[in-house]
C-alpha positions as CSV (number, residue, x, y, z in Angstrom):
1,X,59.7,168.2,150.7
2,X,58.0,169.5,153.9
3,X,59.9,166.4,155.6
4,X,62.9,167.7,154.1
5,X,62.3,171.3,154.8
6,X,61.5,170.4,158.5
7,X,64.4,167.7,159.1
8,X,67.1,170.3,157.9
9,X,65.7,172.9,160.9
10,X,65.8,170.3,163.1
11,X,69.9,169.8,161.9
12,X,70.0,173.4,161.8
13,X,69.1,174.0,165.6
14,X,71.8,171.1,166.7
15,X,74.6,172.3,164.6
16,X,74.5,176.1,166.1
17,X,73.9,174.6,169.3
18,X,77.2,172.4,168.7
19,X,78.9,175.1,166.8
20,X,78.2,177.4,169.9
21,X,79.6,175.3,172.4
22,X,83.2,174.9,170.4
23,X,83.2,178.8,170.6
24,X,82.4,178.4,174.4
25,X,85.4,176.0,174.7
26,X,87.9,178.3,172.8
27,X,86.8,181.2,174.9
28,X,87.1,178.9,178.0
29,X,90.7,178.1,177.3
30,X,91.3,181.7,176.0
31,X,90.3,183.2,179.8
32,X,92.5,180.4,181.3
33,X,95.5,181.4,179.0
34,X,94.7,185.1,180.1
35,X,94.4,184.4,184.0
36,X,98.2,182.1,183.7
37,X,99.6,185.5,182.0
38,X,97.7,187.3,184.8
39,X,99.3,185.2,187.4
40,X,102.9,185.3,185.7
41,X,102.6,189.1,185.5
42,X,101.8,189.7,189.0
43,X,104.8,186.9,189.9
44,X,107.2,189.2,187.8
45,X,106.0,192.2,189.4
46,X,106.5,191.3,193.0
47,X,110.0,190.4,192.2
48,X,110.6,193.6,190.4
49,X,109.4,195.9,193.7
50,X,112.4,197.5,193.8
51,X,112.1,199.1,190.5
52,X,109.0,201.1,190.8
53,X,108.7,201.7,186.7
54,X,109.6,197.7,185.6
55,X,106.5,196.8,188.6
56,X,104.3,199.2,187.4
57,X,105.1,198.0,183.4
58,X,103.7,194.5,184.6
59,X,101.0,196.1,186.3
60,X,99.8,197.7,183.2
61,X,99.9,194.1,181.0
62,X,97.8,193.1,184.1
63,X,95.1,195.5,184.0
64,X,94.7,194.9,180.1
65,X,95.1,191.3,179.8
66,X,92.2,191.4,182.5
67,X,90.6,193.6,180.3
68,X,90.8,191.3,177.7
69,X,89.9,188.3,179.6
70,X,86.5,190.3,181.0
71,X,85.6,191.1,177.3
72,X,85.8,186.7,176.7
73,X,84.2,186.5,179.9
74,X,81.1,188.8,178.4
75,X,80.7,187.2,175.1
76,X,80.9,183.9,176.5
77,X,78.3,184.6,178.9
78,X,76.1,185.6,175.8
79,X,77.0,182.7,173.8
80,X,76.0,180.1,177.0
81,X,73.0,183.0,176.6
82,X,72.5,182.0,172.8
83,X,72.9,178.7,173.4
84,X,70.7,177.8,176.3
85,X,67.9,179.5,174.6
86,X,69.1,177.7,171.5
87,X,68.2,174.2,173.9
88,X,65.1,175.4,175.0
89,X,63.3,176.0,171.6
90,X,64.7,172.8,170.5
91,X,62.7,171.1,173.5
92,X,60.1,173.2,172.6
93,X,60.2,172.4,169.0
94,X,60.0,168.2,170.8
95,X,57.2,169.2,173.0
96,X,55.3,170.0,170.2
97,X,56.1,167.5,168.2
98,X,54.7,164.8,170.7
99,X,51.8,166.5,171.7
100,X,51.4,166.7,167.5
101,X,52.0,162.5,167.7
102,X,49.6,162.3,170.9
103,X,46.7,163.8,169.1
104,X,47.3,162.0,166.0
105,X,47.0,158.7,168.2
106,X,44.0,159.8,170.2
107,X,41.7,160.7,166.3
108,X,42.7,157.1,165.6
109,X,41.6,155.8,168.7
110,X,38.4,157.9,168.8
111,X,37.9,157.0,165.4
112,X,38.6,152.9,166.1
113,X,36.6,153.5,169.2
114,X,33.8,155.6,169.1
115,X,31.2,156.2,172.5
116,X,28.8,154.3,170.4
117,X,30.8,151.0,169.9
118,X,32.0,151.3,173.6
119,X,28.6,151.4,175.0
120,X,27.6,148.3,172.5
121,X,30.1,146.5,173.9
122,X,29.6,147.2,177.7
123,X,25.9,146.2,177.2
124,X,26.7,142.8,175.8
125,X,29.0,142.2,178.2
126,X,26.2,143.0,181.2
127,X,24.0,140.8,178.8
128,X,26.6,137.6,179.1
129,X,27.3,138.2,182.7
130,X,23.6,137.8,183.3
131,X,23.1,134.6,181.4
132,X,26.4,133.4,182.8
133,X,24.6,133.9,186.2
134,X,21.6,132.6,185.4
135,X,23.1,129.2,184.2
136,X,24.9,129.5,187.5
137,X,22.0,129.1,189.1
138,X,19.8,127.0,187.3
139,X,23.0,124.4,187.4
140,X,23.7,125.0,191.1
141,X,19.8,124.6,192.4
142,X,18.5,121.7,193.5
143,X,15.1,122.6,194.5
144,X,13.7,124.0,191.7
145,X,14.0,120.5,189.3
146,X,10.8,121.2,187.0
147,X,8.1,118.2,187.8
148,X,9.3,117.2,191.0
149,X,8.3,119.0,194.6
150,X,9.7,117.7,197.9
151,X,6.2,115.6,198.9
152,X,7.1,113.4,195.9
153,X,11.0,113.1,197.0
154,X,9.5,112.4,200.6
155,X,7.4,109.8,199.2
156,X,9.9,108.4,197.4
157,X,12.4,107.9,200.5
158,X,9.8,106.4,202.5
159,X,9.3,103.4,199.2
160,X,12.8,102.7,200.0
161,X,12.2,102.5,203.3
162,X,9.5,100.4,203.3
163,X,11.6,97.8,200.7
164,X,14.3,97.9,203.0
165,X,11.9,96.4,205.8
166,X,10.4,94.1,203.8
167,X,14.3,92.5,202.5
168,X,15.6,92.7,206.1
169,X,12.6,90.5,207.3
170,X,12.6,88.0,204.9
171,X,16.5,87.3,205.8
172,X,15.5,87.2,209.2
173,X,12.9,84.6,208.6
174,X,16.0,82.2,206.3
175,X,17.1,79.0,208.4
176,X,20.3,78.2,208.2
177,X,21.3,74.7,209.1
178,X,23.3,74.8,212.1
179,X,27.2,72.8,212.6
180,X,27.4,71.0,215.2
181,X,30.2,71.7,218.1
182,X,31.9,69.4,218.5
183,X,33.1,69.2,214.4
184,X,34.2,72.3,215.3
185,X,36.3,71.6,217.8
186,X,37.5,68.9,216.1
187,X,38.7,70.7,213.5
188,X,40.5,72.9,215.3
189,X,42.6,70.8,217.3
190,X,43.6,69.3,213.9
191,X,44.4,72.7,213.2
192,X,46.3,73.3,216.4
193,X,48.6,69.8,215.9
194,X,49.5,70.6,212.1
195,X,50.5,74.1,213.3
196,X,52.7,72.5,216.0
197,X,54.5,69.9,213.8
């Protein structure tokens, strides 16, 4: 029912609003009718100079059609009155209502997300960012391979070394049996005549 209640206001404020600016439009082309008389009036009565009582007869419609007119002019002026203030409390009545919504939202947020939870989950965070840098940089170093110092790697290299020497003199100590030149030279003049044919 409160709904209801509170939805009908709402109608309420833009219907008098509305019905406000219809009367503002009838008044509107009311003064506009007025001023045309006005003008016709004042026509008429320049024409009619000569006769000082049929001028003066228009001059009188004059000053109270303009009478007229200023009274429309006055009550429209408090209608746009009405009506503006009409506007404002409706955006008023808006305002409210979102600031009502905003601090609706915000509870349930607070209440979701309480200092506590926030400051749990900032912690953990820390706590992963940590680890993630500390497997980082077990990963990443080299030096520090448990078991194994750089006298033992330098030991190591000079085996290889060593092993190296030892293959490269043995090879170096292999005869090979030698060709002799001039099979060589044979073959490639047989080479050179095949190529030429």
């Amino acid at each position: 029912m409160g709904n209801l209640f509170a939805r009908s206001k709402a109608v309420q404020i833009i219907e008098s609003i509305q019905s406000l600016h219809n009367v503002e439009q009838t008044l509107q082309a009311l003064i506009d009718k007025y001023q045309k008389q006005i003008n016709e009036q004042k026509s008429m009565a320049k024409q009619k100079m000569k006769s000082k009582s049929e001028s003066l007869r228009h001059v009188k419609r004059i000053l109270l059609i303009r009478r007229y007119q200023q009274q429309l002019e006055n009550r429209m002026l408090s209608l746009l009155n009405k009506r503006y203030t009409l506007e404002s409390l409706n955006v008023t009545k808006m305002h409210l209502n979102a600031i009502k919504q905003t601090s609706t939202t915000f509870k349930h947020f607070l209440k979701a997300n309480d200092i506590d939870k926030v400051v749990d989950m900032q912690e953990t965070l820390t706590e992963m960012i940590t680890d993630a840098c500390d497997i980082n940089e077990v990963i990443s170093s080299t030096d520090s391979i448990e078991g194994i110092d750089e006298a033992d790697i330098e030991n190591e290299y000079l085996k290889m070394v060593e092993e190296i020497r030892d293959v490269s003199q043995v090879e170096s100590q292999i005869v090979f049996p030698s060709v002799p030149s001039q099979q060589i030279e044979s073959k490639e003049n047989e080479q050179l005549l095949v190529n030429s044919y």
